[in-house]
PyMOL Python script that loads the backbone (N, CA, C, O; Angstrom):
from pymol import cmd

cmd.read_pdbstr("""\
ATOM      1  N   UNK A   1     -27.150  49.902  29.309  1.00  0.00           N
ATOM      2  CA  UNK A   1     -26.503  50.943  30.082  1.00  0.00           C
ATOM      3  C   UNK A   1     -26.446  52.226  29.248  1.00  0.00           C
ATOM      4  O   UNK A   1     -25.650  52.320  28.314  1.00  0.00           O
ATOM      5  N   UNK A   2     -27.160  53.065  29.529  1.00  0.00           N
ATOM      6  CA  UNK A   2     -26.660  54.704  29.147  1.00  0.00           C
ATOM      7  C   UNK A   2     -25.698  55.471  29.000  1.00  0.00           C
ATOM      8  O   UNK A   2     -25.354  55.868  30.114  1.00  0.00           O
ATOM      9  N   UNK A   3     -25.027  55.928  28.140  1.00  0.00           N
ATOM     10  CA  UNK A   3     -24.227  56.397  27.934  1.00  0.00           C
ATOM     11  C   UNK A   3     -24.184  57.973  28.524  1.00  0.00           C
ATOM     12  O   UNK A   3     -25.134  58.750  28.422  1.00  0.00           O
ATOM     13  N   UNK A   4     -22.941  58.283  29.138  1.00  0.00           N
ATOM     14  CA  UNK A   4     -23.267  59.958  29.222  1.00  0.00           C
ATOM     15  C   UNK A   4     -23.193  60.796  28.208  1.00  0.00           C
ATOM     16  O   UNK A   4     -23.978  61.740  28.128  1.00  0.00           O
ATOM     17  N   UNK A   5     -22.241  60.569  27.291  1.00  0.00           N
ATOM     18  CA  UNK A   5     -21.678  61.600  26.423  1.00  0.00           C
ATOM     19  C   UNK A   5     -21.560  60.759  25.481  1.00  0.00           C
ATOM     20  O   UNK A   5     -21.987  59.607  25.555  1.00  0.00           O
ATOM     21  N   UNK A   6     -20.851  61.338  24.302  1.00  0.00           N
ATOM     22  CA  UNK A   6     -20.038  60.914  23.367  1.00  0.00           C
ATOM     23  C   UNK A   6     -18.863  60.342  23.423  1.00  0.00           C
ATOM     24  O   UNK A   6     -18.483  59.418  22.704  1.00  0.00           O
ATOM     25  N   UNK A   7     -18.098  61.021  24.511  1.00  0.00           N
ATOM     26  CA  UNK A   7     -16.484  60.398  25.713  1.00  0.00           C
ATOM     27  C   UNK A   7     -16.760  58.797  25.873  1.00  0.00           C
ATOM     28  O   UNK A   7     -15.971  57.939  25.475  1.00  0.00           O
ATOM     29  N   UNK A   8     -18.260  58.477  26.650  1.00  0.00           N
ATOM     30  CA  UNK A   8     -18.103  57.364  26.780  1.00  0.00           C
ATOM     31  C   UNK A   8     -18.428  56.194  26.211  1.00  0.00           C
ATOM     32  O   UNK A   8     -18.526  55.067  26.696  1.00  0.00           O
ATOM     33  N   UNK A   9     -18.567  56.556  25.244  1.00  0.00           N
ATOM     34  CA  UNK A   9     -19.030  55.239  23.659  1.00  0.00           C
ATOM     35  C   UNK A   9     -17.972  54.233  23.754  1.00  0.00           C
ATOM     36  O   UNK A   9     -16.846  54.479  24.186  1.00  0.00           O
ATOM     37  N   UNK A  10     -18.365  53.103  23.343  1.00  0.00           N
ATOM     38  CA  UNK A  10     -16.860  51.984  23.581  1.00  0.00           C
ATOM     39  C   UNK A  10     -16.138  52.316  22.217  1.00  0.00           C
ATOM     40  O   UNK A  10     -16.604  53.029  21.328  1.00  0.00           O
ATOM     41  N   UNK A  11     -15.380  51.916  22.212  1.00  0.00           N
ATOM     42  CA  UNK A  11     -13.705  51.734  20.847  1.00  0.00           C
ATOM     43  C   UNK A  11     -13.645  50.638  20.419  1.00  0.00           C
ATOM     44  O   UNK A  11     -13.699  49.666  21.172  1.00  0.00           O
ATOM     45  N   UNK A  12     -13.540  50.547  19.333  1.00  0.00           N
ATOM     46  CA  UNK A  12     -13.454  48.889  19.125  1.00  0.00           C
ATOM     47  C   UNK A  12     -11.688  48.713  18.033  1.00  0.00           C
ATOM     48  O   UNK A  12     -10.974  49.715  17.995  1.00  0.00           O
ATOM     49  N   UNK A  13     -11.421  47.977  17.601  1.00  0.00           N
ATOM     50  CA  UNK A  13     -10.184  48.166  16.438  1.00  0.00           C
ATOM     51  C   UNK A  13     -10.524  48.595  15.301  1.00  0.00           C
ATOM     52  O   UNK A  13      -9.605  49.015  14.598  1.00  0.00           O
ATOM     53  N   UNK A  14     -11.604  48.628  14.872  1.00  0.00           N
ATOM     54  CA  UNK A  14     -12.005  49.181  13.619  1.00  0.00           C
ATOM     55  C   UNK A  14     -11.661  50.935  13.687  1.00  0.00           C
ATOM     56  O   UNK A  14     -11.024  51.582  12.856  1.00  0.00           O
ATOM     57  N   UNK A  15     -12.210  51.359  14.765  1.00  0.00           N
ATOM     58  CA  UNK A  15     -12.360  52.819  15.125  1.00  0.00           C
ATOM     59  C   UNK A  15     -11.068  53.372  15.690  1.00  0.00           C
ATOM     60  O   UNK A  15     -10.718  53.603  16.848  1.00  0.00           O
ATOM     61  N   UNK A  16     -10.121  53.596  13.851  1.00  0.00           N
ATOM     62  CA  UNK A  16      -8.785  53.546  13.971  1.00  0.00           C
ATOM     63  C   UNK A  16      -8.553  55.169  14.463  1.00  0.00           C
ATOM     64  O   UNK A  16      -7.611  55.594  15.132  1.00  0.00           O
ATOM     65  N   UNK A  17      -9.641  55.891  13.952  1.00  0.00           N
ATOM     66  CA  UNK A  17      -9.482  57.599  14.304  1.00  0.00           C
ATOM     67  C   UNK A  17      -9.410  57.753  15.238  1.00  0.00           C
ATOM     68  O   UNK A  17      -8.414  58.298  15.714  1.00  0.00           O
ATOM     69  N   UNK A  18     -10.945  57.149  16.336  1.00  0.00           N
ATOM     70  CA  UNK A  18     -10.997  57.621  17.495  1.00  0.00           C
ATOM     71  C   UNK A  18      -9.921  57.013  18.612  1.00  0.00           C
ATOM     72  O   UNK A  18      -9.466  57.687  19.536  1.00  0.00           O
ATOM     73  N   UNK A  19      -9.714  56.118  18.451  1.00  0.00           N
ATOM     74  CA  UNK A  19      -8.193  55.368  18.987  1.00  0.00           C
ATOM     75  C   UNK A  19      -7.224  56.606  18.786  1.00  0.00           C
ATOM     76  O   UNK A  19      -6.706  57.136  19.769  1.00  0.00           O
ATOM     77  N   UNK A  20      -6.951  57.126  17.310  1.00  0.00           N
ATOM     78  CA  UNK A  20      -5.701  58.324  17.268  1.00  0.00           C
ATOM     79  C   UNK A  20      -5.921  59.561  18.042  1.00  0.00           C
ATOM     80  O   UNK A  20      -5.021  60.122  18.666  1.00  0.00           O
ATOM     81  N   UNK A  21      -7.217  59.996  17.981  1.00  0.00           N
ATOM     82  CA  UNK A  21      -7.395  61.248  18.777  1.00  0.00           C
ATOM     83  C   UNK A  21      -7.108  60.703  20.062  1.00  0.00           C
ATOM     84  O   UNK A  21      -6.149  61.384  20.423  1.00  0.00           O
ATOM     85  N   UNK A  22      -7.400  59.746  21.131  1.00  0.00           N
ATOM     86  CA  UNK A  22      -7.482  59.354  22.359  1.00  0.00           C
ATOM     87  C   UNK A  22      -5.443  59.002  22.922  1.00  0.00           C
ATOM     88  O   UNK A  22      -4.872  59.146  24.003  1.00  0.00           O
ATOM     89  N   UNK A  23      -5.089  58.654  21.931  1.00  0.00           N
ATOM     90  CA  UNK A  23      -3.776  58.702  21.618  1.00  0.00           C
ATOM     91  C   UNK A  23      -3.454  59.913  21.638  1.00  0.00           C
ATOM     92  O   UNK A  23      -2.852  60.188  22.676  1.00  0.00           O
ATOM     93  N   UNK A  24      -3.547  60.517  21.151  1.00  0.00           N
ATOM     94  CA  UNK A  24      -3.344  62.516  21.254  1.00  0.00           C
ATOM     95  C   UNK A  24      -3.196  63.075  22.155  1.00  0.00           C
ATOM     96  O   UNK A  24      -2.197  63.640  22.602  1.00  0.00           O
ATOM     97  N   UNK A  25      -4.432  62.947  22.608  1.00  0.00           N
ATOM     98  CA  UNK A  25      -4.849  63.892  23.420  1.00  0.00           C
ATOM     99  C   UNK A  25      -4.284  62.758  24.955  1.00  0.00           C
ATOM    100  O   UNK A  25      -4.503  63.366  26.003  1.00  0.00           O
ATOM    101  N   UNK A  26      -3.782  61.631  25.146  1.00  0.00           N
ATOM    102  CA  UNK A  26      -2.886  61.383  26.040  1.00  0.00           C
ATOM    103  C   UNK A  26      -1.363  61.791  25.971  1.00  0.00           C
ATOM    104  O   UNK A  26      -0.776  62.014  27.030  1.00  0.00           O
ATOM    105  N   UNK A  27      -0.744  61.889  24.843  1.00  0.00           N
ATOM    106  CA  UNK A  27       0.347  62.135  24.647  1.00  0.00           C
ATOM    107  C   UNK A  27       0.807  63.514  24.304  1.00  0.00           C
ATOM    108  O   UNK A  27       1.900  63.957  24.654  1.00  0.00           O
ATOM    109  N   UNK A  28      -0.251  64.302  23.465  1.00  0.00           N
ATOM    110  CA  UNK A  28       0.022  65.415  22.902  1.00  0.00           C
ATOM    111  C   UNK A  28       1.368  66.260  22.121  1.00  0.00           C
ATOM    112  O   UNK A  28       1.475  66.148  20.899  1.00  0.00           O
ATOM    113  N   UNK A  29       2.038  66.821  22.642  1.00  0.00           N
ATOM    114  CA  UNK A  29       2.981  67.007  21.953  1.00  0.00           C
ATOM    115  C   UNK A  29       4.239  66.306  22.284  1.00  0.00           C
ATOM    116  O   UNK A  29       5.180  66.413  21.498  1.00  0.00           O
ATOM    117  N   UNK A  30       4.365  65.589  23.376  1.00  0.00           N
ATOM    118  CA  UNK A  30       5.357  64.375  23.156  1.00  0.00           C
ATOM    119  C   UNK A  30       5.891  63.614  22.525  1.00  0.00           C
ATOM    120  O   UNK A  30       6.993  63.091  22.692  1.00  0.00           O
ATOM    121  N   UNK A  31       4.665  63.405  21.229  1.00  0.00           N
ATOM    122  CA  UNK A  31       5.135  62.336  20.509  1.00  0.00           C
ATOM    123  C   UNK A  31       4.673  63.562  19.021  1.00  0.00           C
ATOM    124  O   UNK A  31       3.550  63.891  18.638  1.00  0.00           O
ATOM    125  N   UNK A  32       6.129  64.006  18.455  1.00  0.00           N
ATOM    126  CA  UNK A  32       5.572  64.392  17.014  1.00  0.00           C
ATOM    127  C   UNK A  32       5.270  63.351  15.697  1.00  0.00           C
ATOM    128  O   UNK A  32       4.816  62.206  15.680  1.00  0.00           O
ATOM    129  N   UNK A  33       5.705  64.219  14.642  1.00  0.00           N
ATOM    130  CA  UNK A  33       5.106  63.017  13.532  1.00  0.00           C
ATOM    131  C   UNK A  33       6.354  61.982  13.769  1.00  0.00           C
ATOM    132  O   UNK A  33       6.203  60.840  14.204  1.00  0.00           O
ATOM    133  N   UNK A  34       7.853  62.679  13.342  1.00  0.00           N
ATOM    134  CA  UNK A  34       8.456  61.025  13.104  1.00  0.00           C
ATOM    135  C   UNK A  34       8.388  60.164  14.092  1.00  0.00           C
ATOM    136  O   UNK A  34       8.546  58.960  13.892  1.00  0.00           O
ATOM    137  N   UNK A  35       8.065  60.834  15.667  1.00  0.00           N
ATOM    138  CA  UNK A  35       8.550  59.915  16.886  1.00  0.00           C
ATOM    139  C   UNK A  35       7.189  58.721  16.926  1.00  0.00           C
ATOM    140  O   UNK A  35       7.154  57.526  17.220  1.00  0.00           O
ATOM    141  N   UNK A  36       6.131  59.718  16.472  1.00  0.00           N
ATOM    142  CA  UNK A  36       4.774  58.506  15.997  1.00  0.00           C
ATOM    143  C   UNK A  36       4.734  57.183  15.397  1.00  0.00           C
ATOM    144  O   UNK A  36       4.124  56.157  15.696  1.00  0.00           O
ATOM    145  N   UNK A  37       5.942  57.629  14.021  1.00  0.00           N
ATOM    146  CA  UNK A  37       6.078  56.628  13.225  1.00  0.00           C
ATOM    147  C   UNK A  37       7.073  55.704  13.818  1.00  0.00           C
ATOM    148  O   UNK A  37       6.923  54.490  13.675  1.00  0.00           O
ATOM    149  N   UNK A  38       8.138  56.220  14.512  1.00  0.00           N
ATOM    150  CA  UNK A  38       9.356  55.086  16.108  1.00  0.00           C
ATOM    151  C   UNK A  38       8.655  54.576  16.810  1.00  0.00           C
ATOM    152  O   UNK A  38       9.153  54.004  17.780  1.00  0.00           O
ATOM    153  N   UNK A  39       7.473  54.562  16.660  1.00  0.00           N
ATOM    154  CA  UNK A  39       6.900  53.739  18.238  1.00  0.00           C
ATOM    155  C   UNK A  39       6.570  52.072  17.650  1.00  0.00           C
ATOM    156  O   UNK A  39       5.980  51.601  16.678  1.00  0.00           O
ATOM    157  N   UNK A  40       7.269  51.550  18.770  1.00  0.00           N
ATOM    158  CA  UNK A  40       7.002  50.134  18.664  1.00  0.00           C
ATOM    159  C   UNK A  40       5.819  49.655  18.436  1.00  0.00           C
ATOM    160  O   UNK A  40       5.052  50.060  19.310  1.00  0.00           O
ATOM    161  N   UNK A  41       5.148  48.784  17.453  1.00  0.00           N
ATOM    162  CA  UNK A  41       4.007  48.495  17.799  1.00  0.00           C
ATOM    163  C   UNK A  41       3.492  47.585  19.335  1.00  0.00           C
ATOM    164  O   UNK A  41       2.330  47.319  19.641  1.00  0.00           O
ATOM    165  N   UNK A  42       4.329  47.355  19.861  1.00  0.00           N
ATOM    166  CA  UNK A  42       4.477  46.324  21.611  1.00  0.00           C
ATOM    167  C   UNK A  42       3.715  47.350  22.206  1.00  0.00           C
ATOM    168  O   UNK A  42       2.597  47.291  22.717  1.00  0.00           O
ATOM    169  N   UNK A  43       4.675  48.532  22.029  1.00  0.00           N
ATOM    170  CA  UNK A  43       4.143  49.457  22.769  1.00  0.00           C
ATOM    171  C   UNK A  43       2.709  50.433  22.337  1.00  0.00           C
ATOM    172  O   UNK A  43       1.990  51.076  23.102  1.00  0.00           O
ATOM    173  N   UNK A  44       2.626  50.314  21.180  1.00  0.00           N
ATOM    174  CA  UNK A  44       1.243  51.031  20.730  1.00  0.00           C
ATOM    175  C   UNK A  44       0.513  50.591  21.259  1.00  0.00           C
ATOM    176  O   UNK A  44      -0.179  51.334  21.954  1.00  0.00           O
ATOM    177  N   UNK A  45       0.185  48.922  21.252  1.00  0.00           N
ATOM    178  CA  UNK A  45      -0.755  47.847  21.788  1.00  0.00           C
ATOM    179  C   UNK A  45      -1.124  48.139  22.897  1.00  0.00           C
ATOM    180  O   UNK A  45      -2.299  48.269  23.239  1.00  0.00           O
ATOM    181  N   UNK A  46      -0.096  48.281  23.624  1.00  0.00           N
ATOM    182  CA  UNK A  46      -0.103  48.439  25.193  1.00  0.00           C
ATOM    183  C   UNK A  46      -1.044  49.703  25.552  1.00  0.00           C
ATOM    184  O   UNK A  46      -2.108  49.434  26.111  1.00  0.00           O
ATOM    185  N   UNK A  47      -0.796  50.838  25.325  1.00  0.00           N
ATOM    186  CA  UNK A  47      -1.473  52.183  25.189  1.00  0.00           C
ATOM    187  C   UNK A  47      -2.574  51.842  24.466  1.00  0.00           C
ATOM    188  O   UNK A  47      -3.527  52.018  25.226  1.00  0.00           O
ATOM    189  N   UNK A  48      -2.941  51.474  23.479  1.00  0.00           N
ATOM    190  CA  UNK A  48      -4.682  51.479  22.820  1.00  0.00           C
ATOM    191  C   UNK A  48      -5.233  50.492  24.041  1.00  0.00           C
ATOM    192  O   UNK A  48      -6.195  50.957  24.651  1.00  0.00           O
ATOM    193  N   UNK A  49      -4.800  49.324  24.434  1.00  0.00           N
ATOM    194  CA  UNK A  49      -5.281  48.402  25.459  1.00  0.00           C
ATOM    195  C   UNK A  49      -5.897  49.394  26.567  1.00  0.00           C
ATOM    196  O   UNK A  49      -7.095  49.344  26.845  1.00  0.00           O
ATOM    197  N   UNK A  50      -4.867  50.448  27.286  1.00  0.00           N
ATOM    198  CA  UNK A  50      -5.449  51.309  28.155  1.00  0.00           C
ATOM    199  C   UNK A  50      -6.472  52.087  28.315  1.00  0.00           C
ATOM    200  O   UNK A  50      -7.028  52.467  29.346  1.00  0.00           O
ATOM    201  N   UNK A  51      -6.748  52.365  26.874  1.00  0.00           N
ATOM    202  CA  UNK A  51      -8.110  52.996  26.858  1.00  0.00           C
ATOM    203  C   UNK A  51      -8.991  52.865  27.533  1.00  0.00           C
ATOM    204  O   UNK A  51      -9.798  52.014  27.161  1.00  0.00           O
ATOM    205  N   UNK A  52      -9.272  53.546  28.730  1.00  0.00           N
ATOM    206  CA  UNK A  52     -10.406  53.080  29.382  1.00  0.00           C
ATOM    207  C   UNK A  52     -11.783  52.577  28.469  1.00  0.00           C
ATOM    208  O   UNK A  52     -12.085  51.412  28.727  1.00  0.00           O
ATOM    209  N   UNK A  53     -12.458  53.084  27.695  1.00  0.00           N
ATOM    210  CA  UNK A  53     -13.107  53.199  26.711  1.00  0.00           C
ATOM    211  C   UNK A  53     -13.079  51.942  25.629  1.00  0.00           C
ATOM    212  O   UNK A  53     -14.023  51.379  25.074  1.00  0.00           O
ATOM    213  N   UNK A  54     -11.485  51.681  25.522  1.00  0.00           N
ATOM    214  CA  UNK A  54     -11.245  51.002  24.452  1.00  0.00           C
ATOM    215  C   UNK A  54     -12.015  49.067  24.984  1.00  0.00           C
ATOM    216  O   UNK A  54     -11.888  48.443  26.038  1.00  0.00           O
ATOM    217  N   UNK A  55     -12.826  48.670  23.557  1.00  0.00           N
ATOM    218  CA  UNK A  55     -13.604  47.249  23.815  1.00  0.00           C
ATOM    219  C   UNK A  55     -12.611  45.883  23.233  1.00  0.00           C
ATOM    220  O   UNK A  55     -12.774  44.664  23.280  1.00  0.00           O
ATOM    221  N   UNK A  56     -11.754  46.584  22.794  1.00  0.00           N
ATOM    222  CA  UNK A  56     -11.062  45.612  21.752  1.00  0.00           C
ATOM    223  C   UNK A  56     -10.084  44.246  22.532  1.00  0.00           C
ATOM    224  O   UNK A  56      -9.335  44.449  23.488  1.00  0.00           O
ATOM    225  N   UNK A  57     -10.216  43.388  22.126  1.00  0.00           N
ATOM    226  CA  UNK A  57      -9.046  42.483  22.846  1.00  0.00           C
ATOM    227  C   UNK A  57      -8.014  42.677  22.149  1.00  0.00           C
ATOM    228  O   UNK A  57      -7.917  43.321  21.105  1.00  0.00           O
ATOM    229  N   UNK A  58      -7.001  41.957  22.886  1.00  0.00           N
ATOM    230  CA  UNK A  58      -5.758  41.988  22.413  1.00  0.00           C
ATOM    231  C   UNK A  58      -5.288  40.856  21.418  1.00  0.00           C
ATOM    232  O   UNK A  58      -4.276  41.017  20.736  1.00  0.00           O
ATOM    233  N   UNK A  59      -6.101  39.626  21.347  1.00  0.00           N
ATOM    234  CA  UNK A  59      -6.145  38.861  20.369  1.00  0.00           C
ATOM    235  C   UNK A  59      -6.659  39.409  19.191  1.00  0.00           C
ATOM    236  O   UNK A  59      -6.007  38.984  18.238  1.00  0.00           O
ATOM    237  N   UNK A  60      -7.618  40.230  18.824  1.00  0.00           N
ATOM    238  CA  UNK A  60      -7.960  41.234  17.734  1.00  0.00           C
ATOM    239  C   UNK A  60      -7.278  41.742  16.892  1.00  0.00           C
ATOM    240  O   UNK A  60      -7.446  41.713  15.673  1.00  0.00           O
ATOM    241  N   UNK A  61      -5.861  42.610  17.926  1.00  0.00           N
ATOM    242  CA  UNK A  61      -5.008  43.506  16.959  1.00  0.00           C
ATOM    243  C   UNK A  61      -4.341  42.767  15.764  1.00  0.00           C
ATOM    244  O   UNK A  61      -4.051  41.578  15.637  1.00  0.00           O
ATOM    245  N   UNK A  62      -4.181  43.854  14.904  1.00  0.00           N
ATOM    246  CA  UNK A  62      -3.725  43.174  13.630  1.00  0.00           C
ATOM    247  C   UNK A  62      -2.514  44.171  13.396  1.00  0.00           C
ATOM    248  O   UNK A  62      -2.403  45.055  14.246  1.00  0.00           O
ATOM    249  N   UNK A  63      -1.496  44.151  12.254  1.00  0.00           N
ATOM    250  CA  UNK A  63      -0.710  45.067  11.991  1.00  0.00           C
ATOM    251  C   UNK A  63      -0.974  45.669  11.284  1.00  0.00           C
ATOM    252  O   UNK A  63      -0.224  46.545  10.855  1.00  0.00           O
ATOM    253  N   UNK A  64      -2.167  45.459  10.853  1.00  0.00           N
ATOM    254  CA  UNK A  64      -2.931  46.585   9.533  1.00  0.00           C
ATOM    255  C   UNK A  64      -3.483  47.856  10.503  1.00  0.00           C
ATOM    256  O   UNK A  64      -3.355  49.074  10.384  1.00  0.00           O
ATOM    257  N   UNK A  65      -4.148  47.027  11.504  1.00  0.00           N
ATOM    258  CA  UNK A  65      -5.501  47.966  12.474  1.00  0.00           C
ATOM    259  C   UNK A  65      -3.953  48.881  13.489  1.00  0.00           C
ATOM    260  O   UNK A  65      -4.207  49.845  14.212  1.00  0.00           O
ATOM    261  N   UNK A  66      -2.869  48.485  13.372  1.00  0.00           N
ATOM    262  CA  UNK A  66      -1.714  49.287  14.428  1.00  0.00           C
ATOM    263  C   UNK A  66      -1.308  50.484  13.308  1.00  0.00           C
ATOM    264  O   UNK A  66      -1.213  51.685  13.564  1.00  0.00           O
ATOM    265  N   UNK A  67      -1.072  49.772  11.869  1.00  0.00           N
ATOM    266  CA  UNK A  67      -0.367  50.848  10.935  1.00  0.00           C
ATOM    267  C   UNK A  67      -1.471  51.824  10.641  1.00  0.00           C
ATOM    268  O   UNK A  67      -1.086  52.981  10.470  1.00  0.00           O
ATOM    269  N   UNK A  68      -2.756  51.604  10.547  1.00  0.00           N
ATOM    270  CA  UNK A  68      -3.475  52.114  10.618  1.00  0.00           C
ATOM    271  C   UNK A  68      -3.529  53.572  11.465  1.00  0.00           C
ATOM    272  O   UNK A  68      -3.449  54.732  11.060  1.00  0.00           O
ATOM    273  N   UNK A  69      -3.704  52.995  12.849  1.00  0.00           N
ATOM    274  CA  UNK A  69      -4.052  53.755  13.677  1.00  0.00           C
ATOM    275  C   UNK A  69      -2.805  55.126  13.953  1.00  0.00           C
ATOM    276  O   UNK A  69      -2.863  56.346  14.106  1.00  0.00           O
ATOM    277  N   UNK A  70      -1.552  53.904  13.896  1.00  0.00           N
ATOM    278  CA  UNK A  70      -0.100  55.093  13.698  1.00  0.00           C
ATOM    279  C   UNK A  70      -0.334  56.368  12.533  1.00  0.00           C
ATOM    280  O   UNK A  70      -0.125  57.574  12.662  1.00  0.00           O
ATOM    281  N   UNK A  71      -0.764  55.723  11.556  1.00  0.00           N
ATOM    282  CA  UNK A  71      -1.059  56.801  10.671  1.00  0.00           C
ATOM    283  C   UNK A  71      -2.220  57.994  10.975  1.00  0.00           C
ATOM    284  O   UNK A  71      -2.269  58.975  10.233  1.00  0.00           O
ATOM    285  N   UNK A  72      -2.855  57.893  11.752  1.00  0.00           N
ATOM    286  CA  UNK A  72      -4.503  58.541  11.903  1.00  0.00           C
ATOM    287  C   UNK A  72      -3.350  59.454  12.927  1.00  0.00           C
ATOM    288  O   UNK A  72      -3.079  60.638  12.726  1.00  0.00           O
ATOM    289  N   UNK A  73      -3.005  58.956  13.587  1.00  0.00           N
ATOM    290  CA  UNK A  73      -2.245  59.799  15.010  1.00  0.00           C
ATOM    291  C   UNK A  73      -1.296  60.999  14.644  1.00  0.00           C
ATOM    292  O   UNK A  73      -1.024  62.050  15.223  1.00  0.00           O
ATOM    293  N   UNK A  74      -0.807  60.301  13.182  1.00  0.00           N
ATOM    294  CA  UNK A  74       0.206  61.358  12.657  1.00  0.00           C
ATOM    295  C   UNK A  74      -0.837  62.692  12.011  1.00  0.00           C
ATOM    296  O   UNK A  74      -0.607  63.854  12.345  1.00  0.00           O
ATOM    297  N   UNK A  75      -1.877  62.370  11.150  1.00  0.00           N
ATOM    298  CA  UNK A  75      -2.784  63.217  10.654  1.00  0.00           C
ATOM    299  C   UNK A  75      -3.419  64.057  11.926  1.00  0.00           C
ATOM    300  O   UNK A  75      -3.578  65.276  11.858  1.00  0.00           O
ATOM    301  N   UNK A  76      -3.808  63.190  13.231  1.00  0.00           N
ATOM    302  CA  UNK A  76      -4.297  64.234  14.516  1.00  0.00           C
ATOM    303  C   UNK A  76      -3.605  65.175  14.796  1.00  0.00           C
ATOM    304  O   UNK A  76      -4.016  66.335  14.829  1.00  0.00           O
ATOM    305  N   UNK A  77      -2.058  64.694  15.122  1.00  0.00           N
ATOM    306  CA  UNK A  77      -1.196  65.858  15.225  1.00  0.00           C
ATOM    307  C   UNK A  77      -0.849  66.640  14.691  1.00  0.00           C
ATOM    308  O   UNK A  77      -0.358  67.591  15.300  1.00  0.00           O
ATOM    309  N   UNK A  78      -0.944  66.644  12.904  1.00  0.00           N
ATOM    310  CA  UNK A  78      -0.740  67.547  12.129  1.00  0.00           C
ATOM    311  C   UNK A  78      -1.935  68.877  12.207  1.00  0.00           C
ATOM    312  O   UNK A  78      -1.756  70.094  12.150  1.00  0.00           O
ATOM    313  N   UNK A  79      -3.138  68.106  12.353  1.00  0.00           N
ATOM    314  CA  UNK A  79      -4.075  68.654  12.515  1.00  0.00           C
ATOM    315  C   UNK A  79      -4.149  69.909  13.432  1.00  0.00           C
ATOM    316  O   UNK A  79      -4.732  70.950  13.130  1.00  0.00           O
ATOM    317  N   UNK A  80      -3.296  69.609  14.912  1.00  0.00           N
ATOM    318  CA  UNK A  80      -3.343  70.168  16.233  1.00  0.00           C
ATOM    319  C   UNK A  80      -1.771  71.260  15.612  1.00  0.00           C
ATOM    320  O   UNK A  80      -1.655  72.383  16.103  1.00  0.00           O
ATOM    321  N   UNK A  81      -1.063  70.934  14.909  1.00  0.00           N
ATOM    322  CA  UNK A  81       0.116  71.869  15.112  1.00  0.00           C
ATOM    323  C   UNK A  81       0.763  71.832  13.655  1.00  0.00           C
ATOM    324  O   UNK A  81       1.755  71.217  13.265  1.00  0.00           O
ATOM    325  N   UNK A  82      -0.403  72.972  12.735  1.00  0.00           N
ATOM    326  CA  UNK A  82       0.140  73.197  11.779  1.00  0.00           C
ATOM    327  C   UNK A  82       1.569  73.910  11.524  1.00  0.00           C
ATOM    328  O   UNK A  82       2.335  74.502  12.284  1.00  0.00           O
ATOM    329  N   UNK A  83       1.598  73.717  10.631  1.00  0.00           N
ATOM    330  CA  UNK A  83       3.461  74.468  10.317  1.00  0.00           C
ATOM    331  C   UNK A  83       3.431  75.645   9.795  1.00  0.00           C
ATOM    332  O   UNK A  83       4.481  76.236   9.544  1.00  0.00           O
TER     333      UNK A  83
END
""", "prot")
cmd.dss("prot")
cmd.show_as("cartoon", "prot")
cmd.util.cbc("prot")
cmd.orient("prot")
């Protein structure tokens, strides 16, 4: 199957960045840095699962590949709204 873009490449758990940007850019400024670091991982799971995009099962996740990804999300947003 052909891909259109770059948008529609699959996600896997490894691909802790592109998970954070996709996280971002759903949430955007809703969630700053500390409220990033408050989020349940139940609930992180739940949201990376949604990814349309995203290939990963849910037997996969690990708490490395969640702390991970929490962290990448905090660096996206810093990224988007310097101080």
């Amino acid at each position: 199957m052909p891909f259109k873009d770059i948008e529609d490449l699959p996600i896997y758990w490894k691909d802790h960045e592109d998970i954070a940007m996709k996280l971002y850019e759903r949430f955007g400024a809703e969630f700053d840095e500390s409220k990033i670091y408050r989020i349940r991982f139940t609930d992180l799971l739940e949201w990376i699962l949604e990814i349309p995009t995203f290939e990963g099962k849910r037997e996969e996740s690990t708490e490395g590949h969640l702390e991970q990804i929490q962290a990448r999300w905090v660096y996206e947003w810093r990224d988007n709204n310097p101080s």
